[in-house]
DRENSEZA-340281 format. One record per residue (C-alpha): residue number from 0; x, y, z; residue in one letter. Coordinates in steps of 0.5 Angstrom, whole numbers, plus 500, padded with zeros to 3 digits. Example, Ala and Ser with C-alpha at 12.3 -4.5 7.8 and 13.67 -1.06 7.14 Angstrom:
2
+-----+-----+-----+-----+-----+
|   n |   X |   Y |   Z | res |
+-----+-----+-----+-----+-----+
|   0 | 525 | 491 | 516 |   A |
|   1 | 527 | 498 | 514 |   S |
+-----+-----+-----+-----+-----+
END
This chain:
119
+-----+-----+-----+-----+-----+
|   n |   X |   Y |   Z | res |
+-----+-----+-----+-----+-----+
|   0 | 500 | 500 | 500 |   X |
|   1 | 502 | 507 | 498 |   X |
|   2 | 504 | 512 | 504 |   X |
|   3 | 500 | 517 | 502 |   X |
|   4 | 502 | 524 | 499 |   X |
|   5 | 500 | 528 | 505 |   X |
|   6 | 506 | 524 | 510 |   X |
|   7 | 510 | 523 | 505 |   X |
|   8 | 511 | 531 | 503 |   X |
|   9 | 512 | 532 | 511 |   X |
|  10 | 516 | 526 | 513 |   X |
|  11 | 521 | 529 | 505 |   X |
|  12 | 521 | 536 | 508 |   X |
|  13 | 523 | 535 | 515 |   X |
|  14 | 528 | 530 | 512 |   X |
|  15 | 532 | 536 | 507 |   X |
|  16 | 530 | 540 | 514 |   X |
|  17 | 534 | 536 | 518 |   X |
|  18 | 540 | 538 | 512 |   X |
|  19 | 539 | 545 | 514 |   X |
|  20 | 535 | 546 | 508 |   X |
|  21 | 529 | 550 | 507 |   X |
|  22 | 523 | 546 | 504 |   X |
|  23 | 517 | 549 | 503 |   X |
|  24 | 510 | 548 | 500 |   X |
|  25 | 509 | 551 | 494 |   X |
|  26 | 503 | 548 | 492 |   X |
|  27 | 498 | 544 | 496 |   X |
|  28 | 495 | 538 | 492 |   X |
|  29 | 491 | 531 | 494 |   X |
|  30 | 492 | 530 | 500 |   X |
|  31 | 492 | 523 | 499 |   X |
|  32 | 494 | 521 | 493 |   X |
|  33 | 496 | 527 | 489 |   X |
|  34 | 502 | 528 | 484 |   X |
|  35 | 509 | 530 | 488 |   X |
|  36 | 514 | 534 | 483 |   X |
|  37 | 519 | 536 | 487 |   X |
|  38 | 524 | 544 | 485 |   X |
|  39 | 532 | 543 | 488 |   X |
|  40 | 534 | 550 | 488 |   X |
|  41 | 541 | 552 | 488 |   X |
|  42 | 548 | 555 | 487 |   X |
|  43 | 548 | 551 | 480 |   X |
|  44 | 541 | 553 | 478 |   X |
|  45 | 534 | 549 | 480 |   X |
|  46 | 532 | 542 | 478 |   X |
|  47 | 526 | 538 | 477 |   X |
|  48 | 524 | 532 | 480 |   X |
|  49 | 518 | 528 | 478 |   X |
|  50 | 515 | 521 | 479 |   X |
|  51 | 516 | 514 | 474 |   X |
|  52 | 510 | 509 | 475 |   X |
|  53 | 511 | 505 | 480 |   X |
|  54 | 514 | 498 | 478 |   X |
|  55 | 513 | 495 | 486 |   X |
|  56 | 508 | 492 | 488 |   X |
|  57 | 508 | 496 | 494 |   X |
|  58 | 507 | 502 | 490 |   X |
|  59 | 514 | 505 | 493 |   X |
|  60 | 515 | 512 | 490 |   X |
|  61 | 520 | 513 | 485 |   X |
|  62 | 523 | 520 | 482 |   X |
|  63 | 527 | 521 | 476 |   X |
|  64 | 530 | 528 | 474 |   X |
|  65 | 526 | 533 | 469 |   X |
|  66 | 530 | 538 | 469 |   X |
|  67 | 537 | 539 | 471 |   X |
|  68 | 540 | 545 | 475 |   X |
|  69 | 543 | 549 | 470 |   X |
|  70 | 543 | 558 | 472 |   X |
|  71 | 538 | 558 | 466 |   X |
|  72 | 534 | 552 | 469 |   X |
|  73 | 529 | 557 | 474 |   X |
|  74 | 524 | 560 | 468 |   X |
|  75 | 523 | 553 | 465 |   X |
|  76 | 522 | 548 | 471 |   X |
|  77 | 516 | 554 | 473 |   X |
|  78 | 513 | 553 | 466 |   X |
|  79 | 514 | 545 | 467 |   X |
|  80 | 511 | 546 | 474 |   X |
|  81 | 505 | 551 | 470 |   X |
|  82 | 504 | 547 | 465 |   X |
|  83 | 503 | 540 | 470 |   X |
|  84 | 499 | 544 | 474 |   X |
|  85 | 494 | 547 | 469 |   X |
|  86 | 491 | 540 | 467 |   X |
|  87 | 492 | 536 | 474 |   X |
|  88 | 489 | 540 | 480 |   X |
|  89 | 492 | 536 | 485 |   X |
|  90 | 499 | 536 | 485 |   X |
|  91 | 504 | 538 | 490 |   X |
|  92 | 509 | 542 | 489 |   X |
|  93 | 515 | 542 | 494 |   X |
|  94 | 521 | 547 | 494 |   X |
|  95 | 527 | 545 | 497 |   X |
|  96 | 533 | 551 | 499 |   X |
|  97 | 540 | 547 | 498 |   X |
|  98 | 547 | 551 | 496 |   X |
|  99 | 550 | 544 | 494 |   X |
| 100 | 543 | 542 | 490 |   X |
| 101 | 542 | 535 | 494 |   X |
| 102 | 535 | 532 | 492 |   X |
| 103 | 535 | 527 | 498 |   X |
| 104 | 532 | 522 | 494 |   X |
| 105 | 537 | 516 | 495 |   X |
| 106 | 535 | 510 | 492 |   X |
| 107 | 528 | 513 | 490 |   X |
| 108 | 533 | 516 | 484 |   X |
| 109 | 532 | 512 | 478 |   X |
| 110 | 535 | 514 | 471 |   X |
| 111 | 534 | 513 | 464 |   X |
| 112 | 536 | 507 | 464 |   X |
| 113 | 533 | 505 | 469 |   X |
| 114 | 527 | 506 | 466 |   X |
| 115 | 529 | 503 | 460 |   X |
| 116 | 533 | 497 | 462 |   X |
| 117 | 539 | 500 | 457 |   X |
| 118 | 546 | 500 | 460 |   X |
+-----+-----+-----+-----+-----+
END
C-alpha cells in the first residue's frame, strides 16, 4: 500500500530540513493520492523531479530528473510546474532551498536507463 502524499510531503520536507535546507510547499495538491513534483533550487540552478510509474508491487514511489540544474534552468521548471498544474488540480509542489542542490532521493532516484532496462 501506497503511503499517502500528504505524510510523505511532511516526512520528504522534514527530511531535507534535517540537512539544514529550507523546504516549502508551493502548492498543496491531493492529500491522498496526488501527483509529487519535487524543484532543488540552488548554487548551480534549479531542478526538477517528477515520479515514474511504479514497478513495485508495493507502490513504492520512484522519481526521475526532469530537469537538471543549469543558471537558466528556473523559468523552464516554472513552465513544467504551470503546464502540469493547469491539467492535474491535484499535484504537490515542493520546493527544497539547498546550495549544494541535493535532492534526498537516494535509492527513490531512477535513471533513464532504469527505465529502459538499457546500460
Amino acid at each position: 500500500m501506497r503511503l499517502r502524499s500528504e505524510i510523505w510531503v511532511h516526512a520528504y520536507m522534514r527530511r531535507a530540513q534535517a540537512e539544514g535546507c529550507a523546504a516549502y510547499v508551493v502548492r498543496r495538491g491531493d492529500p491522498h493520492a496526488g501527483a509529487i513534483l519535487i524543484c532543488i533550487a540552488g548554487t548551480a540552478g534549479t531542478s526538477l523531479f517528477t515520479p515514474v510509474p511504479a514497478d513495485e508491487p508495493d507502490g513504492e514511489r520512484a522519481w526521475r530528473e526532469r530537469i537538471a540544474a543549469a543558471p537558466e534552468s528556473a523559468a523552464q521548471v516554472a513552465r513544467h510546474v504551470e503546464k502540469e498544474a493547469s491539467f492535474d488540480p491535484d499535484i504537490w509542489v515542493i520546493e527544497i532551498e539547498d546550495r549544494d542542490n541535493r535532492n534526498f532521493l537516494g535509492d527513490w532516484l531512477k535513471s533513464d536507463a532504469d527505465r529502459t532496462g538499457s546500460p
